[in-house]
C-alpha angles and dihedrals in degrees: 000000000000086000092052095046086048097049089049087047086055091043099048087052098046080052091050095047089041090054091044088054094049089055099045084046082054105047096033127206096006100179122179129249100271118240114304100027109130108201101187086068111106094246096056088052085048105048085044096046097073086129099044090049095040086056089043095062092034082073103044080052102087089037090053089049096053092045086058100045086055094049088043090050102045093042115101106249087188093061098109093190106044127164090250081064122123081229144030119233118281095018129116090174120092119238140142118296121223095267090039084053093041090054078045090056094043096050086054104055088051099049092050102039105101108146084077100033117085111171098178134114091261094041141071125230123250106280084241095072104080110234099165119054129110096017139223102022098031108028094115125099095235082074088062082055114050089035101053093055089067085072091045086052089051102042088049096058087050103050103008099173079081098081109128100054091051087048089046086055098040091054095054086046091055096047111048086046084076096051135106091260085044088069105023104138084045090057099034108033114083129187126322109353101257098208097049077108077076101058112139114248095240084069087062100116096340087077107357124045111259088234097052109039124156095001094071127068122257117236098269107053103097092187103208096219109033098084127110138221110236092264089066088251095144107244104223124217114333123210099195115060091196091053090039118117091252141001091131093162089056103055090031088065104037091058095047080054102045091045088052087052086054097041090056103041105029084232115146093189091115085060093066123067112296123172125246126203118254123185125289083024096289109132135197133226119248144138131207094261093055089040096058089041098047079051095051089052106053085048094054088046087072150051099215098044125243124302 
């Protein structure tokens, strides 16, 4: 009996270590927060809720296209000057329209309104910057920030004696963008996503490849650990996203926000030192010159371009 009982303890154990290394086969390199990480903060929930937002708006979609489909439909197709126009009556000379001033307004507002935007690791951005669109590749704030410059950019070259309204924006743009919510899948995403075992079924191919589904990361985990360097030596856990063997969207993007600030406002300040966050709240030193040469370097480092 004891060798029996022996035998079924040994068994039980070979299951259970079989089971642990399927998992981990499934979910792939699952690697802990590093020390000083604190993952009750908002952000972490945020970077590590890509399902749970992504079903979220799945649900507000249907509402939003019907929405549209009424205002589309009640709306006067014969008035030839609208306030959705390029231009008002009477007028050769271009200027914003009333929806185009009433964005402005709004951009405005938001980007000035710090007593209830707290970008930081331990904060949560104002609810008027949009942080969950387009998930799960784009439902981070930074998104509302590059991509509203390209109307700054816009509206500037229009009426460009407004200048200082659209620096004052664009400021604001460039300098939440190196922030800890700038960055926030980068310092708070580690490894291999461990719930991509979760994936709803409508990102099968459409995402995620069909043949690997569930056992590949969705755009949108970034997965702080799992680069490369281009001679394939994995790269660990980064601290800076700026330094890391990949986030090209990122700096990509930065750059593109901070050279649109400087084209506005004819201020060089991005091109001084400035600090960006690192995880667990440390920060490096750069400056948009060393920036855009750290990035032509990786992509020259390799053939297929960085990820």
């Amino acid at each position: 009996m004891e060798i029996l009982a022996l035998l079924a303890a040994f068994a039980l154990g070979a299951l259970g270590y079989l089971y642990i290394l399927m998992k981990k086969a499934q979910n792939g390199r699952l690697l802990p927060p590093p020390p000083g990480v604190d993952t009750g903060t908002t952000a972490y929930r945020h970077a590590n809720s890509l399902i749970e937002i992504s079903e979220a708006e799945m649900r507000k979609f249907p509402v939003a296209v019907l929405k549209s489909i009424f205002k589309a439909a009640i709306r006067n197709p014969m008035l030839r000057y609208s306030k959705y126009s390029t231009q008002e009556p009477n007028s050769d000379l271009p200027r914003l329209n009333q929806r185009a001033r009433g964005w402005l307004k709004f951009l405005y507002t938001k980007a000035s309104s710090d007593s209830v935007d707290d970008w930081s690791s331990v904060g949560t951005p104002s609810d008027m910057w949009d942080k969950d669109s387009i998930p799960p590749m784009c439902s981070f704030p930074r998104f509302d920030l590059h991509e509203s410059a390209y109307a700054m950019v816009l509206m500037a070259d229009l009426t460009p004696a407004w200048r200082e309204p659209y620096t004052a924006i664009c400021e604001q743009l460039a300098s939440k963008y190196i922030t800890h919510w700038g960055a926030v899948d980068f310092l708070n995403q580690f490894g291999d996503d461990p719930n991509r075992n979760k994936y709803p079924y409508v990102w099968k191919g459409l995402l995620v490849p069909s043949s690997n589904f569930r056992e590949y990361n969705a755009p949108g985990w970034t997965g702080n650990g799992i680069g490369a360097y281009p001679d394939g030596t994995p790269e660990g856990i980064c601290d800076d996203p700026i330094k890391a063997e990949g986030m090209l969207f990122f700096k990509g993007w930065l750059v593109l926000t901070m050279g649109i600030f400087t084209y506005i406002s004819g201020d060089d300040r991005f091109f001084s030192e400035w600090s960006m966050a690192n995880v667990a709240d440390r920060s490096t030193t750069w400056t948009l010159d060393t920036v855009t040469d750290h990035l032509h370097k990786q992509w020259g480092e390799r053939a297929c371009g960085l990820h």
